[in-house]
mmCIF file of the N, C-alpha and C atoms, coordinates in Angstrom:
data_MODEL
# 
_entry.id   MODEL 
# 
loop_
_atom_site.group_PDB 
_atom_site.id 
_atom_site.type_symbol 
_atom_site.label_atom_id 
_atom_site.label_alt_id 
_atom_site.label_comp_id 
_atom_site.label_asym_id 
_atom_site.label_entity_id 
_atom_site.label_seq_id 
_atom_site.pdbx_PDB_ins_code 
_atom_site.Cartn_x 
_atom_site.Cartn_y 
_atom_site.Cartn_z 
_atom_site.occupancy 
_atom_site.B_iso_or_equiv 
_atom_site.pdbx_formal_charge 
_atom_site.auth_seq_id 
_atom_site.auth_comp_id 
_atom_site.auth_asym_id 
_atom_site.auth_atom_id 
_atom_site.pdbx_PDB_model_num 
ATOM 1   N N  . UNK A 1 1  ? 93.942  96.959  113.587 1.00 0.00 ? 1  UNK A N  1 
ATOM 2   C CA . UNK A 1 1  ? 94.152  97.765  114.764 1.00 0.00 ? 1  UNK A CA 1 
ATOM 3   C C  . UNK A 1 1  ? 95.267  97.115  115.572 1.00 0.00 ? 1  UNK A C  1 
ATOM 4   N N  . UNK A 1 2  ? 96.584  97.851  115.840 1.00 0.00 ? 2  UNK A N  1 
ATOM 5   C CA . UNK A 1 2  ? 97.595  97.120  116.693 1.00 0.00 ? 2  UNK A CA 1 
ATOM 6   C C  . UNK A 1 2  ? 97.162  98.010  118.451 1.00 0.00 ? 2  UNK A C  1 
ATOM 7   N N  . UNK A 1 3  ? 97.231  97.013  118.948 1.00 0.00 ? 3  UNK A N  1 
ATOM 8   C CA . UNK A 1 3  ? 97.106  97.059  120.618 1.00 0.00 ? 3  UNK A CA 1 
ATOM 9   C C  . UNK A 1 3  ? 98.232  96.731  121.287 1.00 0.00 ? 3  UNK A C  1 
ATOM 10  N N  . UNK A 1 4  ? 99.236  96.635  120.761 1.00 0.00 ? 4  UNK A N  1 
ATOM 11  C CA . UNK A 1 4  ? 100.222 96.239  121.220 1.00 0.00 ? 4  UNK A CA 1 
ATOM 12  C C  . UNK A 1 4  ? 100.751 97.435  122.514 1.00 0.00 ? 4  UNK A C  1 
ATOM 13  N N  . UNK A 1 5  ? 101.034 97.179  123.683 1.00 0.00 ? 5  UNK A N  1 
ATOM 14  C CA . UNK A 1 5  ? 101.390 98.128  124.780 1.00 0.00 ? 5  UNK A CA 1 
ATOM 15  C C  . UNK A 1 5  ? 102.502 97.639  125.370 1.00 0.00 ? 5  UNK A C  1 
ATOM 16  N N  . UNK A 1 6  ? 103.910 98.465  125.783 1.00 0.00 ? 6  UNK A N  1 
ATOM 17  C CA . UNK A 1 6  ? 104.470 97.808  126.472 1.00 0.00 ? 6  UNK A CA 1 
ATOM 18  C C  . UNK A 1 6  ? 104.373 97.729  128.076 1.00 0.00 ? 6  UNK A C  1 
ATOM 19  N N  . UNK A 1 7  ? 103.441 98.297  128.130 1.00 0.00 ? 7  UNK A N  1 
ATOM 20  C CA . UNK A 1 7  ? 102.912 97.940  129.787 1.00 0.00 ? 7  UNK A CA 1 
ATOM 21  C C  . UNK A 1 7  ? 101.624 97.556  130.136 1.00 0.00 ? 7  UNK A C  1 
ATOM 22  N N  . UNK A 1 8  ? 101.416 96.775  131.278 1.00 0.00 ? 8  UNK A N  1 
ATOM 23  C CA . UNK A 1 8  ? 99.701  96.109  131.275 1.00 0.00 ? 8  UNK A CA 1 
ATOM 24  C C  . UNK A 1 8  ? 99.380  97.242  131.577 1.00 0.00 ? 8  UNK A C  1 
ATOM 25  N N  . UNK A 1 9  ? 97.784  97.192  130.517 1.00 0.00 ? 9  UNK A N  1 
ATOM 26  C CA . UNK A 1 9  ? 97.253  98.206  131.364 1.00 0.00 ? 9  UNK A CA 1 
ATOM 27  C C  . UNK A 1 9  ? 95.678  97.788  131.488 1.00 0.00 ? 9  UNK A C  1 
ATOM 28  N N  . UNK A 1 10 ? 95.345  97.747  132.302 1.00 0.00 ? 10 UNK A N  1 
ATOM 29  C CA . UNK A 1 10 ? 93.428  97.124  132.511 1.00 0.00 ? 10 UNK A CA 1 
ATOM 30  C C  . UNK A 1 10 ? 92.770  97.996  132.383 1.00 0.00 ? 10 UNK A C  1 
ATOM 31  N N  . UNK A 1 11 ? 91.511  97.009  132.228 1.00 0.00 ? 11 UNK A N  1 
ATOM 32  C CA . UNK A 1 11 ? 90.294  98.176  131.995 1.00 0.00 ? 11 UNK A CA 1 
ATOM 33  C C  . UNK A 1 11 ? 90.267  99.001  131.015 1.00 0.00 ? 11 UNK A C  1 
ATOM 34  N N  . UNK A 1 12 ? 90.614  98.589  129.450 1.00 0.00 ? 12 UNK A N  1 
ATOM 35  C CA . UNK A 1 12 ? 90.738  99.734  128.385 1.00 0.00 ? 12 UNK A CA 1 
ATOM 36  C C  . UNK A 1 12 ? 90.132  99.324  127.268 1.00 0.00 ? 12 UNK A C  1 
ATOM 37  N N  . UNK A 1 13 ? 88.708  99.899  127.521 1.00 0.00 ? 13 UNK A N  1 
ATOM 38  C CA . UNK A 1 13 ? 87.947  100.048 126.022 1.00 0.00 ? 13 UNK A CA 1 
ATOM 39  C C  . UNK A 1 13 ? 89.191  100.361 124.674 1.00 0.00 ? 13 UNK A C  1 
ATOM 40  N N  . UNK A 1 14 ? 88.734  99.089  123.646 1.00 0.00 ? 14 UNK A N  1 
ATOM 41  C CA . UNK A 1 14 ? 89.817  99.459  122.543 1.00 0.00 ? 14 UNK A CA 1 
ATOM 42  C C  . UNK A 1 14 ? 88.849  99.646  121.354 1.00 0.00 ? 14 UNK A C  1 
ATOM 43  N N  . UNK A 1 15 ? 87.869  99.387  121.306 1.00 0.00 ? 15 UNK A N  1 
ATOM 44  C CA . UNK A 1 15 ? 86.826  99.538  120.560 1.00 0.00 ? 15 UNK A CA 1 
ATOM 45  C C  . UNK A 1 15 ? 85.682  99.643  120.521 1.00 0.00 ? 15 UNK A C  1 
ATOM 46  N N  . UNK A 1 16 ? 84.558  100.400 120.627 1.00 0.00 ? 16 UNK A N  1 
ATOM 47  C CA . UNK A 1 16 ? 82.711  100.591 120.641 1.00 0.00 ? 16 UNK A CA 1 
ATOM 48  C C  . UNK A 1 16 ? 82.406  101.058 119.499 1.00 0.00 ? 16 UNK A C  1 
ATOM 49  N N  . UNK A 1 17 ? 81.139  100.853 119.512 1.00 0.00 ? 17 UNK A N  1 
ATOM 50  C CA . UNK A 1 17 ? 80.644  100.753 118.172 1.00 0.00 ? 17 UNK A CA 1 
ATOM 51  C C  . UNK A 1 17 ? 79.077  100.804 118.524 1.00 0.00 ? 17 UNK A C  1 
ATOM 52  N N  . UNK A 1 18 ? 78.123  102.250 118.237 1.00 0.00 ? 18 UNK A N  1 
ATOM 53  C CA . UNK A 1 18 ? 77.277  102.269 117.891 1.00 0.00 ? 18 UNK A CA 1 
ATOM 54  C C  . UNK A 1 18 ? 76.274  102.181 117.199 1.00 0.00 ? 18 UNK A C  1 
ATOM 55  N N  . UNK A 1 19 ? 75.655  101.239 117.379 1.00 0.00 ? 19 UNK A N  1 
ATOM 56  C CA . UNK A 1 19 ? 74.412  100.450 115.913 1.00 0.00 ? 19 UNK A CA 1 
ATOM 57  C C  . UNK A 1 19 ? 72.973  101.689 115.875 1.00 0.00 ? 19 UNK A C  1 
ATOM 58  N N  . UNK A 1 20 ? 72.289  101.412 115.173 1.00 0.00 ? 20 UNK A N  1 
ATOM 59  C CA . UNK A 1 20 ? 71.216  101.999 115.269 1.00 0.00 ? 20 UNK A CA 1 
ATOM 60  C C  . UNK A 1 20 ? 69.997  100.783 115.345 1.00 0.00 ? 20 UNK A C  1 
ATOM 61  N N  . UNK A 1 21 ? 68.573  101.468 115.914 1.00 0.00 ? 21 UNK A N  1 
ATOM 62  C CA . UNK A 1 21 ? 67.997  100.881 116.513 1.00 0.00 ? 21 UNK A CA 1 
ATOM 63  C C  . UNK A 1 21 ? 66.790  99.731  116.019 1.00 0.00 ? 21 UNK A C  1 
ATOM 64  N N  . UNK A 1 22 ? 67.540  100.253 114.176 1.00 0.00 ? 22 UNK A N  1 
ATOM 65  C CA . UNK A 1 22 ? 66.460  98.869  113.266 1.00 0.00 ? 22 UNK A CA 1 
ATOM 66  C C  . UNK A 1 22 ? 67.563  97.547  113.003 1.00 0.00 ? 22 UNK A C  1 
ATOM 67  N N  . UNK A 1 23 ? 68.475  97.462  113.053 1.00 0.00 ? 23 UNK A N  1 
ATOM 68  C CA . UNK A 1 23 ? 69.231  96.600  113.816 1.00 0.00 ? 23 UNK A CA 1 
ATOM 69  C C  . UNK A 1 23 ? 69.147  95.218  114.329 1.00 0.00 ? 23 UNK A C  1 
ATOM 70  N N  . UNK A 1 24 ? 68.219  94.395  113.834 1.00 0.00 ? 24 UNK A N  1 
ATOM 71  C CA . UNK A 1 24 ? 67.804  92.788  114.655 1.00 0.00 ? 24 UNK A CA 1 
ATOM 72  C C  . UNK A 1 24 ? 69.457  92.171  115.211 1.00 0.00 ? 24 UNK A C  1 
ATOM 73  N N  . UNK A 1 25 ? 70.323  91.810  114.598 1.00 0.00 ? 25 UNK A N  1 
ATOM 74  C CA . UNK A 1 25 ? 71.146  90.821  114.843 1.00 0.00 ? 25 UNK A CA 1 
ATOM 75  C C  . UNK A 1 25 ? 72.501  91.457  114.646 1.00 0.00 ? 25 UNK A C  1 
ATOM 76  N N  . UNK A 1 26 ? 73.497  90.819  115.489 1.00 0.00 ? 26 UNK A N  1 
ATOM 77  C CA . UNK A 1 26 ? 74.737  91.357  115.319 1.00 0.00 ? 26 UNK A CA 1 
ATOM 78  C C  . UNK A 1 26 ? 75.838  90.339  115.238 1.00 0.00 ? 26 UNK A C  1 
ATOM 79  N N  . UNK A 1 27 ? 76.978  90.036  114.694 1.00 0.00 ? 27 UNK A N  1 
ATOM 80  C CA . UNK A 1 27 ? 77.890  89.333  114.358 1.00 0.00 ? 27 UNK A CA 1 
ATOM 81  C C  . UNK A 1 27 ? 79.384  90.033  115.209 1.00 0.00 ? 27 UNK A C  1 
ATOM 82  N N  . UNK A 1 28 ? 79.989  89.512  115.682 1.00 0.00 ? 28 UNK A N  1 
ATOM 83  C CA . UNK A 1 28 ? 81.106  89.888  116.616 1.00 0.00 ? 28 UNK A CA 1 
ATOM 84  C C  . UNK A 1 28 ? 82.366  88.890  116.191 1.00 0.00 ? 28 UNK A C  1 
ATOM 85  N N  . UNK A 1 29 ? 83.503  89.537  115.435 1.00 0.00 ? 29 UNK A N  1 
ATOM 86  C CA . UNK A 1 29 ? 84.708  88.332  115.008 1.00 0.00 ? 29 UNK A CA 1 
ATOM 87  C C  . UNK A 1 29 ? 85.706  89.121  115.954 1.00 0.00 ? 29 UNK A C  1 
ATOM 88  N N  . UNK A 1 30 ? 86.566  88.042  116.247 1.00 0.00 ? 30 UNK A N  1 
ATOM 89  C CA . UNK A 1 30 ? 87.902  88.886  116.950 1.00 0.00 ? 30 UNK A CA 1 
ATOM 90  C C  . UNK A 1 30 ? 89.174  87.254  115.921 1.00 0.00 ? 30 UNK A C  1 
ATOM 91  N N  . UNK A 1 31 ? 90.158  88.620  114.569 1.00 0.00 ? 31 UNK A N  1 
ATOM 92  C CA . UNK A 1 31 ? 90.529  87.421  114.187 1.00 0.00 ? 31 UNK A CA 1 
ATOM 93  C C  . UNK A 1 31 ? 91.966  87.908  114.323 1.00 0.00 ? 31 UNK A C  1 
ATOM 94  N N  . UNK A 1 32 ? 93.163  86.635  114.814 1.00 0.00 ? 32 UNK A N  1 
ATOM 95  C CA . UNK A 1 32 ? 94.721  87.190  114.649 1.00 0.00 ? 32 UNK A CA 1 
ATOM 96  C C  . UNK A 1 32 ? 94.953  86.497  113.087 1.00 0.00 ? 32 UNK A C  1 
ATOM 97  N N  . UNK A 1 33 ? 96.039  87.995  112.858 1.00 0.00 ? 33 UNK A N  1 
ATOM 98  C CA . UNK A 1 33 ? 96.224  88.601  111.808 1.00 0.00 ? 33 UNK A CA 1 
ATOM 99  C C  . UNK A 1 33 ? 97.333  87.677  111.883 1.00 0.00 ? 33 UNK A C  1 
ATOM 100 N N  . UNK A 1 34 ? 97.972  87.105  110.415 1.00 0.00 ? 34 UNK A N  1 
ATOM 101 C CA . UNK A 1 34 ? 98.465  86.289  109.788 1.00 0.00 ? 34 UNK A CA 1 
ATOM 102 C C  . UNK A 1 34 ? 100.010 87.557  110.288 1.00 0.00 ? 34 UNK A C  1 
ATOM 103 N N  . UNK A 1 35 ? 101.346 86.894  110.258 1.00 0.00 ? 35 UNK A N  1 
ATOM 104 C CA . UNK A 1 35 ? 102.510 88.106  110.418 1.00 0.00 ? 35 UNK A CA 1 
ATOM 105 C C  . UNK A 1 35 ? 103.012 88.578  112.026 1.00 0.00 ? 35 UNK A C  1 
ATOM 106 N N  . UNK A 1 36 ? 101.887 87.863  112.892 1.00 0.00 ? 36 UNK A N  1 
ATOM 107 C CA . UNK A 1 36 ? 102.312 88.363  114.676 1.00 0.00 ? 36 UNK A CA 1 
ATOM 108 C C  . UNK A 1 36 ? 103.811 87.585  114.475 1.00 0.00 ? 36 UNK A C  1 
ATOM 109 N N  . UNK A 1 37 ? 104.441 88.198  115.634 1.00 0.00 ? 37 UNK A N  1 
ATOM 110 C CA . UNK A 1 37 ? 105.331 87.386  116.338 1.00 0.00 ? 37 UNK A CA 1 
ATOM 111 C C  . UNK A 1 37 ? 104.790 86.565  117.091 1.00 0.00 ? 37 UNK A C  1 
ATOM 112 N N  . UNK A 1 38 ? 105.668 85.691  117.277 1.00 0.00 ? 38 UNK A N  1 
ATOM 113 C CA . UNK A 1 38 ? 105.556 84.550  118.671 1.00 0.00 ? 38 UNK A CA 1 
ATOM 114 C C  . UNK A 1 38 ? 105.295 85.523  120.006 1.00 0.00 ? 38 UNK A C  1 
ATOM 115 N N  . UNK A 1 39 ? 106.682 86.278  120.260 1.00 0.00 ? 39 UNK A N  1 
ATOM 116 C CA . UNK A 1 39 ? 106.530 87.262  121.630 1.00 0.00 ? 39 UNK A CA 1 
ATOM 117 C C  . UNK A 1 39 ? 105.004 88.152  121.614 1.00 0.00 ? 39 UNK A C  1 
ATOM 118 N N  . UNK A 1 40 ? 104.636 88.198  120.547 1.00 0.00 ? 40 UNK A N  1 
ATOM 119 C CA . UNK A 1 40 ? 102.825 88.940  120.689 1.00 0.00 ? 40 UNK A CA 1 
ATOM 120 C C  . UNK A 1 40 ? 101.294 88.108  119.870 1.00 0.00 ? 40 UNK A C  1 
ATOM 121 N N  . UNK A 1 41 ? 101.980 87.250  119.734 1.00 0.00 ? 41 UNK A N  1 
ATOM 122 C CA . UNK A 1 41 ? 100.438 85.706  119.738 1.00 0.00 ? 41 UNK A CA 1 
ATOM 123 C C  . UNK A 1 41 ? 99.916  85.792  120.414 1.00 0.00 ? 41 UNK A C  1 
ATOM 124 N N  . UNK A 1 42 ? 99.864  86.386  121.689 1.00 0.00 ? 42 UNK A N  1 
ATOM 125 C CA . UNK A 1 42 ? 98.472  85.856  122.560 1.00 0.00 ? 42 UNK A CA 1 
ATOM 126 C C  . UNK A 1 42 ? 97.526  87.080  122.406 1.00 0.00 ? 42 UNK A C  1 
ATOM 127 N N  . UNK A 1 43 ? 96.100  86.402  122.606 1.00 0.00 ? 43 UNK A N  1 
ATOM 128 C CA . UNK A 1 43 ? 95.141  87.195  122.694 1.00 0.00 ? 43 UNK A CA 1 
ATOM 129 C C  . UNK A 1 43 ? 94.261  86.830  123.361 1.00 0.00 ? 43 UNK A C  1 
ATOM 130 N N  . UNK A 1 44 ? 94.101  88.192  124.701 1.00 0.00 ? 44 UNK A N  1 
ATOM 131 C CA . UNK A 1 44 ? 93.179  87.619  125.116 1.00 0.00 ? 44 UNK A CA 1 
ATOM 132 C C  . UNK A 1 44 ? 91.950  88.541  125.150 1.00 0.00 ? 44 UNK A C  1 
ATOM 133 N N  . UNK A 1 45 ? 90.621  87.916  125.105 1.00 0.00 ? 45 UNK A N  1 
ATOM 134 C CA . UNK A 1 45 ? 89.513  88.362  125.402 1.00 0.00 ? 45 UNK A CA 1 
ATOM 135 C C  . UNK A 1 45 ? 88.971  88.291  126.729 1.00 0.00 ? 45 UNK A C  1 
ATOM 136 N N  . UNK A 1 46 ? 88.797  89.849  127.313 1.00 0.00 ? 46 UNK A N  1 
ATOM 137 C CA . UNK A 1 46 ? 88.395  89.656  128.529 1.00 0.00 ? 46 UNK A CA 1 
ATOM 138 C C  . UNK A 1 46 ? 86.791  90.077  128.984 1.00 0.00 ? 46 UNK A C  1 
ATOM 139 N N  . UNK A 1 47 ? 85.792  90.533  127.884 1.00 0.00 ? 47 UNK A N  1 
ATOM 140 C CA . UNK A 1 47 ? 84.823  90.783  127.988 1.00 0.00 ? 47 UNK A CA 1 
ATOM 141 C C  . UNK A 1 47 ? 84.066  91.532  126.814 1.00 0.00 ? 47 UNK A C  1 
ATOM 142 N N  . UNK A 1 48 ? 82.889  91.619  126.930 1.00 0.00 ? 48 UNK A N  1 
ATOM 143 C CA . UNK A 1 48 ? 81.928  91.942  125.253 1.00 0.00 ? 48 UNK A CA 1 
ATOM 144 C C  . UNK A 1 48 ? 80.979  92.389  126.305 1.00 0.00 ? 48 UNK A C  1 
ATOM 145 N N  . UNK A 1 49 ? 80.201  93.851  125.840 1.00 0.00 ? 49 UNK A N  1 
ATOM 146 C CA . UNK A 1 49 ? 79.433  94.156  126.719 1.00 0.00 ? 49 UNK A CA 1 
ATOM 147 C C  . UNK A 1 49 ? 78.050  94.370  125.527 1.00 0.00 ? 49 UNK A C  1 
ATOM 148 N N  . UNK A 1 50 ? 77.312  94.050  125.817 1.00 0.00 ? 50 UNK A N  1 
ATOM 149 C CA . UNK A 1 50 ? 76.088  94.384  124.430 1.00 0.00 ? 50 UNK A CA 1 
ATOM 150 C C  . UNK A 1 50 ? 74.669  94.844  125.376 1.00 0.00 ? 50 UNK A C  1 
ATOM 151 N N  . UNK A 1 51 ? 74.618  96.264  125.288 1.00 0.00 ? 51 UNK A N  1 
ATOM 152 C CA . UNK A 1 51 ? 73.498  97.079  125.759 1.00 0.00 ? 51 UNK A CA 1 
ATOM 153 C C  . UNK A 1 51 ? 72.371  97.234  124.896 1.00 0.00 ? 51 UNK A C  1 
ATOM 154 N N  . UNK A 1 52 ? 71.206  97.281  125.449 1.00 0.00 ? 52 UNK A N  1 
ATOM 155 C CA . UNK A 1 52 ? 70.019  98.076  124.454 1.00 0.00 ? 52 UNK A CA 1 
ATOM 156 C C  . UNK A 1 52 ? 69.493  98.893  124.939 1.00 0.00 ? 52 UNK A C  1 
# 
């Protein structure tokens, strides 16, 4: 998935994902992809929201 924007923009769900409810445990990776530029290396994580 490229996220790349040329303007900030906050507050933007880029991904959800509905589980179903037999479900015990969940695994969460956030991995950079081998090929970025330098000018788009950073990543940041600004929040994980996990409801039941």
């Amino acid at each position: 998935m490229n996220t790349y924007a040329a303007r900030t923009a906050y507050r933007q769900v880029v991904f959800t994902r509905t589980l179903g409810s037999t479900i015990k445990t969940h695994k969460v990776q956030l991995r950079i992809l081998s090929g970025s530029t330098s000018a788009r290396s950073t990543v940041t994580l600004d929040a994980v929201m996990v409801t039941r």
